[in-house]
VOGU-3710 file (C-alpha; in Angstrom, 3 decimals, decimal comma):
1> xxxxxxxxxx> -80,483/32,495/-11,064  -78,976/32,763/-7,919  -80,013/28,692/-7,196  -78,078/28,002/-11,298  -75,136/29,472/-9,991  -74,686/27,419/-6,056  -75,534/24,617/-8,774  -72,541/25,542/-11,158  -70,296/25,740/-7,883  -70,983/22,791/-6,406
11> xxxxxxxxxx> -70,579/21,047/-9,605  -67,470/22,612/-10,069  -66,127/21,751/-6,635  -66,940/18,003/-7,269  -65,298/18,344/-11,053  -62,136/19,781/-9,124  -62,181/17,002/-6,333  -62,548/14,383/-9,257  -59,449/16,332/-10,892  -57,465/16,094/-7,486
21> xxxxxxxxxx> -58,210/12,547/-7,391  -57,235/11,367/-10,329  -53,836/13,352/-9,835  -52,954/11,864/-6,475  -53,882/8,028/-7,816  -50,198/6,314/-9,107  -50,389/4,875/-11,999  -50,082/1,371/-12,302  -46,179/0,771/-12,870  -46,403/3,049/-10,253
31> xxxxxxxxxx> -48,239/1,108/-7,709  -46,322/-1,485/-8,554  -43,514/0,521/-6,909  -45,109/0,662/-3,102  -44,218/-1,998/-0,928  -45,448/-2,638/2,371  -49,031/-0,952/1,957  -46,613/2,185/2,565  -46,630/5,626/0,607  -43,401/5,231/-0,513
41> xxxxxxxxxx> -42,501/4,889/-4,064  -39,053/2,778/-4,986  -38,144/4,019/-8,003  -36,210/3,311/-11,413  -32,484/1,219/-10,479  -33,290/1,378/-6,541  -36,031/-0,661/-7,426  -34,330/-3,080/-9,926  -31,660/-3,368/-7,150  -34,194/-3,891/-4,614
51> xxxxxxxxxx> -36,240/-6,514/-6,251  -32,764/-8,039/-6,864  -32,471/-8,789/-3,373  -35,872/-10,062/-2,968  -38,104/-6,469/-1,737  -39,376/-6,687/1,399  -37,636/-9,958/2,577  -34,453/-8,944/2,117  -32,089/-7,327/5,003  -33,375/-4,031/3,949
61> xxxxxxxxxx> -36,637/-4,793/5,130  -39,787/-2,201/3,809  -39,322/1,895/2,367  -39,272/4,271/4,283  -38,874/7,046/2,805  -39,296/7,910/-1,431  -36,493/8,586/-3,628  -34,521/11,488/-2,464  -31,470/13,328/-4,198  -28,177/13,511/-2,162
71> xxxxxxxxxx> -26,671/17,027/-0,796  -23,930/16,803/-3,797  -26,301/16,458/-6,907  -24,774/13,363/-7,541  -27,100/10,577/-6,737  -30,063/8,997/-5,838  -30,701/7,531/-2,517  -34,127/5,185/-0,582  -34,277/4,529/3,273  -35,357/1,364/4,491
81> xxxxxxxxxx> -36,068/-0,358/7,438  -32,668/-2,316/7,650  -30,424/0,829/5,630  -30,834/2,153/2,253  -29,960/2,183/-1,049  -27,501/4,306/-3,266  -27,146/5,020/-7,320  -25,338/6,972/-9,127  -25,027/6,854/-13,033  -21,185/6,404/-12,617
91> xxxxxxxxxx> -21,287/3,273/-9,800  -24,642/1,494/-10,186  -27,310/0,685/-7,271  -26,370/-0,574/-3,970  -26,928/-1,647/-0,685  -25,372/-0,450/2,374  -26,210/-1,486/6,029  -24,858/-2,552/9,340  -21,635/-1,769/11,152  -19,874/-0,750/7,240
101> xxxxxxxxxx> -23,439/1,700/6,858  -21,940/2,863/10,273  -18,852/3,505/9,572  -19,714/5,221/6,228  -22,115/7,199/7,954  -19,079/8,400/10,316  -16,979/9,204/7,585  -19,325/11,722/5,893  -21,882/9,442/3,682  -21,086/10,031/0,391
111> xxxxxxxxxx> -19,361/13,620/0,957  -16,651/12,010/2,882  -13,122/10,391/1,761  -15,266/6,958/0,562  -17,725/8,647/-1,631  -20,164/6,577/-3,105  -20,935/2,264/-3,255  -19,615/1,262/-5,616  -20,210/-2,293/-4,852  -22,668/-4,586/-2,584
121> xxxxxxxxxx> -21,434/-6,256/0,537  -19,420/-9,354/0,214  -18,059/-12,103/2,403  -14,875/-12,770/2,645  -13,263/-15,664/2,004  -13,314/-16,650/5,754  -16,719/-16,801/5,531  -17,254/-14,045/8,036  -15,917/-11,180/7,294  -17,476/-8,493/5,439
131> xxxxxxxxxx> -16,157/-5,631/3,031  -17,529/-3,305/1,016  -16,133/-1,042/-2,290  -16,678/2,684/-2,328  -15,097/5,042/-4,577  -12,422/5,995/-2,461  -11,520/2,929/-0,890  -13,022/-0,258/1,434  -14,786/-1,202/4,495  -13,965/-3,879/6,268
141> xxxxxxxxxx> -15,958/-5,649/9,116  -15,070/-9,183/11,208  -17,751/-9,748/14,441  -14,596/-10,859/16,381  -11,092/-9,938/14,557  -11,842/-6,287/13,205  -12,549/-3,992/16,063  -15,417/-2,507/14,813  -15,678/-1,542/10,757  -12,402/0,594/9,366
151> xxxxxxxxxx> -12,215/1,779/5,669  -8,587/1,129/3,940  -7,119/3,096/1,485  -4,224/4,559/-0,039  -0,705/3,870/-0,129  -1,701/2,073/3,205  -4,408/-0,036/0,991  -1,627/-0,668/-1,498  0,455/-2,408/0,895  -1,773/-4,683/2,834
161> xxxxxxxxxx> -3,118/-5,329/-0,762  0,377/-6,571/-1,784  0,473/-8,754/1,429  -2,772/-10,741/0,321  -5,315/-8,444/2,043  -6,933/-9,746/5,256  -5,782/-13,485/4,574  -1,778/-12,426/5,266  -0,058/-11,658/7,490  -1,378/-8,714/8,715
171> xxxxxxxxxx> -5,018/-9,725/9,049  -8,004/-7,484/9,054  -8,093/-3,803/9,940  -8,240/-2,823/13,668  -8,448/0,789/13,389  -8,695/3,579/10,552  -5,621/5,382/9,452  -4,231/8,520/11,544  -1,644/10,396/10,756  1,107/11,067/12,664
181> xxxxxxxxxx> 2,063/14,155/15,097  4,052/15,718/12,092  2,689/15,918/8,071  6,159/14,185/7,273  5,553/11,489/9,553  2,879/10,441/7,187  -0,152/7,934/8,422  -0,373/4,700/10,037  -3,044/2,036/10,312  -2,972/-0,807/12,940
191> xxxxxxxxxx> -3,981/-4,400/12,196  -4,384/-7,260/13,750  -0,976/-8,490/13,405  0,805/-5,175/13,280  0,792/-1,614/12,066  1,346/-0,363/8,308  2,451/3,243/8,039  3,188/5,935/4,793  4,954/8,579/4,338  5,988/11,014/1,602
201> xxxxxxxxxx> 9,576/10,817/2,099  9,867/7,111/3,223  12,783/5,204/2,164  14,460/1,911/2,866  16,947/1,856/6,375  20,273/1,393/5,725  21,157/-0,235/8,700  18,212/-2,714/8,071  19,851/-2,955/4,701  23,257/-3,632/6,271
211> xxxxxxxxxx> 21,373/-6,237/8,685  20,235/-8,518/6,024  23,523/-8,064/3,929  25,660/-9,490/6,928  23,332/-12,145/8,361  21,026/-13,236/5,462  21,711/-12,515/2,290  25,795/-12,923/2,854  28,546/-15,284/2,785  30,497/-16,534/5,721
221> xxxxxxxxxx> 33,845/-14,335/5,930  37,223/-17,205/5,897  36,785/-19,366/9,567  33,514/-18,362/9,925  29,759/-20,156/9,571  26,896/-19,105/7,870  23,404/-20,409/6,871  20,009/-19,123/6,236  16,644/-20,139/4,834  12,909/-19,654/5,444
231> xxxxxxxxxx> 12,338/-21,410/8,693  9,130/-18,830/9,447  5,917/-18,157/7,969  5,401/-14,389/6,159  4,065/-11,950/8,760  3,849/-8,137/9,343  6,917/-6,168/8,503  8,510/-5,101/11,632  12,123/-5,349/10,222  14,733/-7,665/11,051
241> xxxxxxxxxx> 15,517/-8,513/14,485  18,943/-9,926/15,741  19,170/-11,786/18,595  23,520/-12,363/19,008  25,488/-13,543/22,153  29,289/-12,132/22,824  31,533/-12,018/25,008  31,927/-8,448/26,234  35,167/-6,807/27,608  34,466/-6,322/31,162
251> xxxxxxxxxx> 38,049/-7,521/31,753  41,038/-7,796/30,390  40,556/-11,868/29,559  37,061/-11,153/28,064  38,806/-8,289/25,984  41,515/-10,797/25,061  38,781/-13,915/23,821  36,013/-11,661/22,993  34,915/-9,241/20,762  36,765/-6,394/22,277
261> xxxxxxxxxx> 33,272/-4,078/22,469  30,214/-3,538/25,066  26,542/-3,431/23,878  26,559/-1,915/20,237  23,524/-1,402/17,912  25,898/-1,536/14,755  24,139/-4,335/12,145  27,820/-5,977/11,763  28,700/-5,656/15,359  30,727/-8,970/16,439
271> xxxxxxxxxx> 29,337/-11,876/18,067  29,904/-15,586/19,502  26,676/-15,707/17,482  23,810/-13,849/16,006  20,365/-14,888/14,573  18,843/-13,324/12,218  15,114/-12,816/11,497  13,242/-10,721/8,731  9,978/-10,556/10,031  8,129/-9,763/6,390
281> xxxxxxxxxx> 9,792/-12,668/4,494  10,122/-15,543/6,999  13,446/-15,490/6,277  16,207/-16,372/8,830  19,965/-16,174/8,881  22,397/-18,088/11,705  26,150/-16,613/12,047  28,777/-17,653/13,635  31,957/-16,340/14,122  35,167/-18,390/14,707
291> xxxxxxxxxx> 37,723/-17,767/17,639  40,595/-15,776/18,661  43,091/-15,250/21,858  44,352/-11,893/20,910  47,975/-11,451/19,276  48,205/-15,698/20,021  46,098/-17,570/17,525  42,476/-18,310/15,854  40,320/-20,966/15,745  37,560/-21,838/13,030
301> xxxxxxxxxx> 33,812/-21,884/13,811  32,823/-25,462/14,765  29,964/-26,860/11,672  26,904/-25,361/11,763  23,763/-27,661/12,246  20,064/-26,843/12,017  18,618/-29,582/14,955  15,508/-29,958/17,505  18,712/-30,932/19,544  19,664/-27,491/20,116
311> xxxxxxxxxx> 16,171/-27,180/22,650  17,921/-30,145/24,287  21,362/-29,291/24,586  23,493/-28,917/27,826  26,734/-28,843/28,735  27,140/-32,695/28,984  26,760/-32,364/25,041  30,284/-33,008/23,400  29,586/-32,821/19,789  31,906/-30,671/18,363
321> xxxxxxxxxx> 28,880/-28,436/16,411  27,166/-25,282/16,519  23,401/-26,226/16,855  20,354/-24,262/16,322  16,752/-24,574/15,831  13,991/-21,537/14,973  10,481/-22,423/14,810  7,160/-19,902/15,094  6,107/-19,414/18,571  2,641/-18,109/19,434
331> xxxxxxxxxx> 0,664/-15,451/16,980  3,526/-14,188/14,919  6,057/-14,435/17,313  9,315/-16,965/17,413  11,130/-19,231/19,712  14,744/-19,094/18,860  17,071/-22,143/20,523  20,871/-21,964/20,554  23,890/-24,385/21,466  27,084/-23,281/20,867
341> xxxxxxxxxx> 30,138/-25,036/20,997  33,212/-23,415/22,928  35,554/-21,951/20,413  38,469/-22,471/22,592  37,668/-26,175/22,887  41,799/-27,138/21,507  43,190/-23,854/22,194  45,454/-25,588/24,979  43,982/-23,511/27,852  42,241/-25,267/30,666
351> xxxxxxxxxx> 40,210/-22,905/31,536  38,688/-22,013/28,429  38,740/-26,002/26,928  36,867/-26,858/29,702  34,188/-23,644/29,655  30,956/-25,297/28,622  28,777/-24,615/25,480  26,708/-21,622/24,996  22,703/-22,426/25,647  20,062/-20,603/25,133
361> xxxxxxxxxx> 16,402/-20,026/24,329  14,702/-16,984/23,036  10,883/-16,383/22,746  9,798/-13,449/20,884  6,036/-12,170/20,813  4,919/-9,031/18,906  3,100/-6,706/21,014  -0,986/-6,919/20,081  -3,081/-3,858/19,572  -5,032/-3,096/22,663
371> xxxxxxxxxx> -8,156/-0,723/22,099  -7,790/-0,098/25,831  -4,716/2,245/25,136  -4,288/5,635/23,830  -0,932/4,612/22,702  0,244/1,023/21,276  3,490/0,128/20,013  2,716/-2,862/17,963  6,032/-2,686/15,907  7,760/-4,046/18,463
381> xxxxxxxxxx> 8,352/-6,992/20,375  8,064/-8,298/24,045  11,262/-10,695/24,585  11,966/-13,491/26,966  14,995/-15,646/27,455  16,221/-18,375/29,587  19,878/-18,924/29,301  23,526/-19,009/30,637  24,382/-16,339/32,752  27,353/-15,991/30,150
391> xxxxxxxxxx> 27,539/-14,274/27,624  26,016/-11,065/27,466  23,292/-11,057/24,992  21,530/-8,036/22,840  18,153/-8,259/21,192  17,700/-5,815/18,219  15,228/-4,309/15,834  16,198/-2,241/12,445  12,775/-1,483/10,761  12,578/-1,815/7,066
401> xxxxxxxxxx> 11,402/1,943/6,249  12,307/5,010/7,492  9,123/7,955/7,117  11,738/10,537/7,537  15,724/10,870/7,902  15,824/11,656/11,188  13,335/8,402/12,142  15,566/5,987/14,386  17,360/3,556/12,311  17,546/0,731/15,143
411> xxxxxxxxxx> 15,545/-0,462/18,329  16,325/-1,914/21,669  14,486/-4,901/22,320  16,156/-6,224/25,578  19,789/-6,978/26,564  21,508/-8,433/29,590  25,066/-8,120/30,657  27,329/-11,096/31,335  28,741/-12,599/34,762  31,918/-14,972/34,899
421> xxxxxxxxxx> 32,966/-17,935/31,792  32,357/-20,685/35,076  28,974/-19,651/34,866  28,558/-21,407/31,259  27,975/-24,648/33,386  25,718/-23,092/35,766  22,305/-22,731/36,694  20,725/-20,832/33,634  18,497/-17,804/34,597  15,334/-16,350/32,811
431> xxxxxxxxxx> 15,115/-12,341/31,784  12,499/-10,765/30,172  11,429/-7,498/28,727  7,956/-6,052/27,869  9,075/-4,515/24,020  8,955/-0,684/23,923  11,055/1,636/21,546  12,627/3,032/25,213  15,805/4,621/26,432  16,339/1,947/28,737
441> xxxxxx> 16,944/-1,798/27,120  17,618/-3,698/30,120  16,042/-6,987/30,743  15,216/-7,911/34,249  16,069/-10,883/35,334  15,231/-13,781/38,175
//
């Protein structure tokens, strides 16, 4: 009896092994779902997707892990060798890897701000930058232009969207958004050719309202000149920036032929002449005013003429024209060339007739984002000039949105001071100015 019953056992062992075995053996759709000679099953869309991109010889490389469920409940998710795979019923299966996997990663996986792919990677149409869809916004990756990988999204998305994406002006991404040291100051997001902000209580400037009134969108007032066209290509909105000579009243002559003011930030301020540039549009406007001895009489504003011979001019020049030319200098930046003819040129006063024209040259380079710096002021502009030693000269910037009401209106960009009118004919000098939204405007000069 006793021998039956090791019998039964050991019979019963082997039927449970047998059992156990059959259990553990995947069935044949199943097997067809291990890759690599690896226990690791790639299951259901994951798998479609994964075939899709060719199994094993794609980037992804071989499993390694199963099919897992995320934190949230929400998905499905597979590791592999070169990143993993995502699905959810609401966004499909798809890939993520690389320096975008990274940054996702970062950002929370699928519990942060991005949520879930909803798309594969693509290439953009410069053929090497990457981006990626997610439910709450984009990645975006260049090997050289980018920085690194930096989601977009929001009202910040909305507006490098409306400027053509990363093939405007603004170019790819070079950080992710931050907000600023105060809730109403909103967020800001630098790129590679300047920053994008948002805020709640943004609204357009005024005085970059008044700016483009006066000097591009206007007509000349009686006696004076005015033209204006797109002379530059789009770029990132930084405002509009006037550049304007005058003839300040450091004594009582200047007072008497001038504009009867010192430096002013006011959009309509007078001026011998001013240039006008809105940075967003391209667009630029040339102004000049015509001529008056105080309480004696006034002269008209010589023809306005849009010339290469403006680089060119000198004093030896004697056609009776104001000349200008603008043309892009640099990565987003302009070079700005002025001749003016003397107002005074029949006013009957020797000294004055006899003056010399009013040369100069402007260039103007927006200030690059530097990962090197905690803080970088890419709104703004560094500024060189060589010129005449008169007049003095003023370089301004009026952004086009204020975050808040008490956000400054108008910038400093550089501005030099004036000697004596003899110096018209003498030997020009060159100032510059590295561009910071500062106290202190002046340009040094050499």
């Amino acid at each position: 009896m006793m021998a039956h019953i090791k019998a039964m056992r050991r019979c019963g062992a082997l039927a449970a092994a047998a059992v156990i075995v059959t259990v553990a053996l995947p069935t044949a759709a199943e097997a067809d779902s291990q890759y690599c000679g690896r226990p690791h099953w790639v299951l259901g869309a994951i798998q479609t997707k994964y075939d899709e991109m060719r199994g094993p010889d794609s980037p992804l490389g071989c499993p390694t892990s199963g099919e897992q469920t995320t934190p949230n409940g929400r998905g499905k998710f597979t590791t592999f060798e070169g990143g993993s795979i995502y699905w959810t019923s609401d966004t499909g299966a798809h890939p993520v890897w690389g320096k975008i996997r990274e940054k996702w990663g970062q950002l929370g996986w699928e519990g942060g701000a991005l949520g879930f792919p909803k798309s594969d990677e693509f290439t953009n149409s410069d053929g090497a930058g990457k981006r990626q869809e997610y439910e709450g916004g984009t990645v975006y990756w260049h090997p050289s232009r980018s920085n690194g990988a930096h989601p977009v999204w929001g009202k910040i998305g909305e507006k490098w969207g409306a400027a053509d994406w990363e093939k405007g002006p603004y170019g790819y991404p070079v950080t992710d958004e931050a907000p600023g040291l105060r809730p109403e100051d909103g967020h800001s997001q630098q790129f590679e050719n300047g920053p994008i902000g948002w805020a709640p209580g943004e609204a357009d400037n005024p005085q970059w309202q008044r700016a483009g009134a006066k000097h591009i969108d206007g007509n000349a007032n009686p006696g004076d000149q005015a033209q204006s066209a797109t002379l530059l290509p789009k770029g990132a909105d930084r405002g509009i920036v006037l550049v304007r000579g005058f003839i300040a009243n450091t004594t009582k002559l200047y007072d008497e032929i001038g504009e009867h003011r010192s430096f002013s930030t006011a959009p309509e301020a007078g001026a011998k002449g001013t240039i006008a540039w809105d940075t967003a549009t391209g667009r630029v406007g040339i102004y000049i005013e015509h001529s008056c001895i105080q309480l004696v009489h006034c002269w008209d504003a010589k023809p306005l003429a849009r010339t290469s011979h403006a680089k060119e001019n000198t004093d030896s020049n004697d056609i009776e024209q104001n000349e200008y030319w603008v043309e892009p200098y640099g990565n987003g930046g302009a070079r700005i060339d002025v001749s003016l003819v003397n107002g005074f040129s029949r006013s009957g006063y020797p000294e004055l007739m006899n003056a010399g024209r009013i040369n100069a040259t402007f260039w103007l380079t927006p200030r690059q984002y530097d990962p090197d710096k905690v803080i970088n002021d890419t709104a703004t502009f560094d500024v060189r000039t060589t010129k005449d030693k008169f007049p003095s000269w003023e370089v301004l910037r009026y952004p086009h949105l204020k975050p808040t009401s008490s956000a400054p209106e108008v910038h400093w960009l550089g501005r030099v001071g004036q000697t004596e009118i003899g110096d018209l004919k003498g030997v020009q000098h060159t100032c510059t100015r590295v561009g910071k939204n500062s106290d202190d405007p002046s340009m040094s000069c050499g």
